[in-house]
C-alpha positions in Angstrom: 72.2 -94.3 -214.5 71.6 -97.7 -216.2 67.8 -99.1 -215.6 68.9 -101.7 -213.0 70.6 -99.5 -211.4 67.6 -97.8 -210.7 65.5 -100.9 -210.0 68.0 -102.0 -207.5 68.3 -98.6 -205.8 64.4 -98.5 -205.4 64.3 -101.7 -204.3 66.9 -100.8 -201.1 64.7 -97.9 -200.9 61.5 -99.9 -199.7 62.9 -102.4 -197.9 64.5 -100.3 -195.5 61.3 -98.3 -195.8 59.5 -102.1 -194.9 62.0 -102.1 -191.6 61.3 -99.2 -190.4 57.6 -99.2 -191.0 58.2 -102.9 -189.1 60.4 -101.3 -186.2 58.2 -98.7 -185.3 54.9 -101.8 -184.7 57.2 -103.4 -182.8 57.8 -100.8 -180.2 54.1 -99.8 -180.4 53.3 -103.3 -179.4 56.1 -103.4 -177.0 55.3 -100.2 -175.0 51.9 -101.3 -174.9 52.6 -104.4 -173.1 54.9 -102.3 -170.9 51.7 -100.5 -170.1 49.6 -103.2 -169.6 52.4 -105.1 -167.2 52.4 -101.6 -165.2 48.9 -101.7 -165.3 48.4 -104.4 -163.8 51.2 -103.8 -161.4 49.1 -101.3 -159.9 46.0 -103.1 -160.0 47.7 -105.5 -158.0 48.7 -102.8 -155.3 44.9 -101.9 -155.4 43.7 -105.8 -154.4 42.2 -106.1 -158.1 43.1 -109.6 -158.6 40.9 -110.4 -161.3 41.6 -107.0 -163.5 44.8 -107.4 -162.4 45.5 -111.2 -164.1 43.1 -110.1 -167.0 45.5 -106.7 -167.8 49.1 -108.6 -166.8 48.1 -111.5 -169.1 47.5 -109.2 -172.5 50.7 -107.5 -171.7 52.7 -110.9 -171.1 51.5 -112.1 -174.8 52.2 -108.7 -176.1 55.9 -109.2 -175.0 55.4 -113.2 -175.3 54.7 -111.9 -179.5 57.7 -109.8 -179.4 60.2 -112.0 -178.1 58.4 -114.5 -180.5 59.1 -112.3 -183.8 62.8 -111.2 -182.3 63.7 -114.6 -181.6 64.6 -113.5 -178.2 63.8 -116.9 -176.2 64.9 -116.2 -172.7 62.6 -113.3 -172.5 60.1 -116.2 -174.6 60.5 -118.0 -172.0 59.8 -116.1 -169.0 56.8 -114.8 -170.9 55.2 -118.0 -171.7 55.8 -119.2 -168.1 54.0 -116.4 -166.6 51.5 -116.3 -169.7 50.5 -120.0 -168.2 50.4 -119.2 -164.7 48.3 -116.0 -165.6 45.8 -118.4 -167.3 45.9 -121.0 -164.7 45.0 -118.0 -162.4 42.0 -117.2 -164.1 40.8 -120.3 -165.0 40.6 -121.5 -161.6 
């Protein structure tokens, strides 16, 4: 096998390595904002309104950041919607 053969066929080699390695943060950050919107679900149920806005909002920007890097903008946009009213729940 020719030298740039070889280059190349390393090359493919790490950047599929680079996309997986990149998949596999993605649904780490994805399931943890699953968590934190269940979390907070349940706070809710609880009458935890505070802890309950606090949890929901990391969760929202966790998914917010996802459909961000996946250039998913309905789900974007639902997130940054209730990413606002979040805030403007506990500001206020």
């Amino acid at each position: 096998m020719s030298r740039l053969r070889q280059e190349m066929d390393y090359r493919s080699v790490q950047r599929e390595q680079s996309k997986a390695r990149k998949g596999y943060q993605m649904n780490i950050i994805k399931w943890l904002g699953t968590a934190g919107i269940i979390g907070s679900t349940v706070l809710r149920a609880f009458d935890y309104h505070i802890a309950d806005m606090s949890v929901g909002f990391v969760g929202t920007a966790l998914w917010a950041y996802v459909a961000l890097k996946t250039k998913d903008y309905p789900l974007l946009t639902v997130n940054a919607f209730v990413l606002m009213v979040l805030a403007y729940g506990l500001i206020r």
